[in-house]
N, C-alpha and C positions, 0 to 999 in steps of 0.2 A: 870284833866280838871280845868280850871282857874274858880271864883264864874261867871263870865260873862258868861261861857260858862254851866256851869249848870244851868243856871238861864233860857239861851235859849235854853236847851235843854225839860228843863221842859214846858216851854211856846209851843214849839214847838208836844209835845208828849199828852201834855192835852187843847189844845185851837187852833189847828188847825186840820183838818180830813184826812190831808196826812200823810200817813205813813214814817217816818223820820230814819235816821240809822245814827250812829254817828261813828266817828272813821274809815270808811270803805276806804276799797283800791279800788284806782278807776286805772288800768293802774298799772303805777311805783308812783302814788303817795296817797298818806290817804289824806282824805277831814275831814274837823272836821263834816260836815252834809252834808247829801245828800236826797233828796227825786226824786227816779227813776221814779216816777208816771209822775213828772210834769218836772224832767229832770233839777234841781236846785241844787245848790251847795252852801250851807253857811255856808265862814268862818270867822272866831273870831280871831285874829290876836294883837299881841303889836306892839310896835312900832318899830321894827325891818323890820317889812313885807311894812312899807308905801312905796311908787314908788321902790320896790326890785325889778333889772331887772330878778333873777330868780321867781320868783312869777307872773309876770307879761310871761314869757315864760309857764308856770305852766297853768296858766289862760289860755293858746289861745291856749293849748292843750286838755283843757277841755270843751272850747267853741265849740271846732273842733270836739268831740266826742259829741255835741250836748246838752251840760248842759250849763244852763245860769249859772256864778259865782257871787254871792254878797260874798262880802268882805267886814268886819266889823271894826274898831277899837277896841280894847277894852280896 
């Protein structure tokens, strides 16, 4: 995990009360977070991922299975 991505993992597992899982396979793809409770998807991403038309197919597979996707910078 990159330090961005520990840092929200920590925030995420001691300062919010949903239950959060990281690294998990969702389908054919790993989400770097996910909380199934509220049905969210947060990921942390360099600069490689910005307007990626596979990311962006990725996304609207995830949407379609009913999770909201935020996608980060890091």
């Amino acid at each position: 995990m990159t330090d961005e991505e520990l840092r929200l993992w920590w925030f995420l597992g001691r300062q919010t009360p949903a239950k959060w899982r990281r690294q998990e396979p969702i389908g054919r793809f790993i989400v770097d977070f996910v909380c199934y409770e509220d049905r969210v998807i947060v990921e942390v991403d360099g600069e490689q991922h910005v307007d990626n038309p596979y990311d962006r197919r990725r996304d609207a597979w995830l949407v379609a299975q009913g999770f909201d996707v935020l996608r980060f910078t890091n």
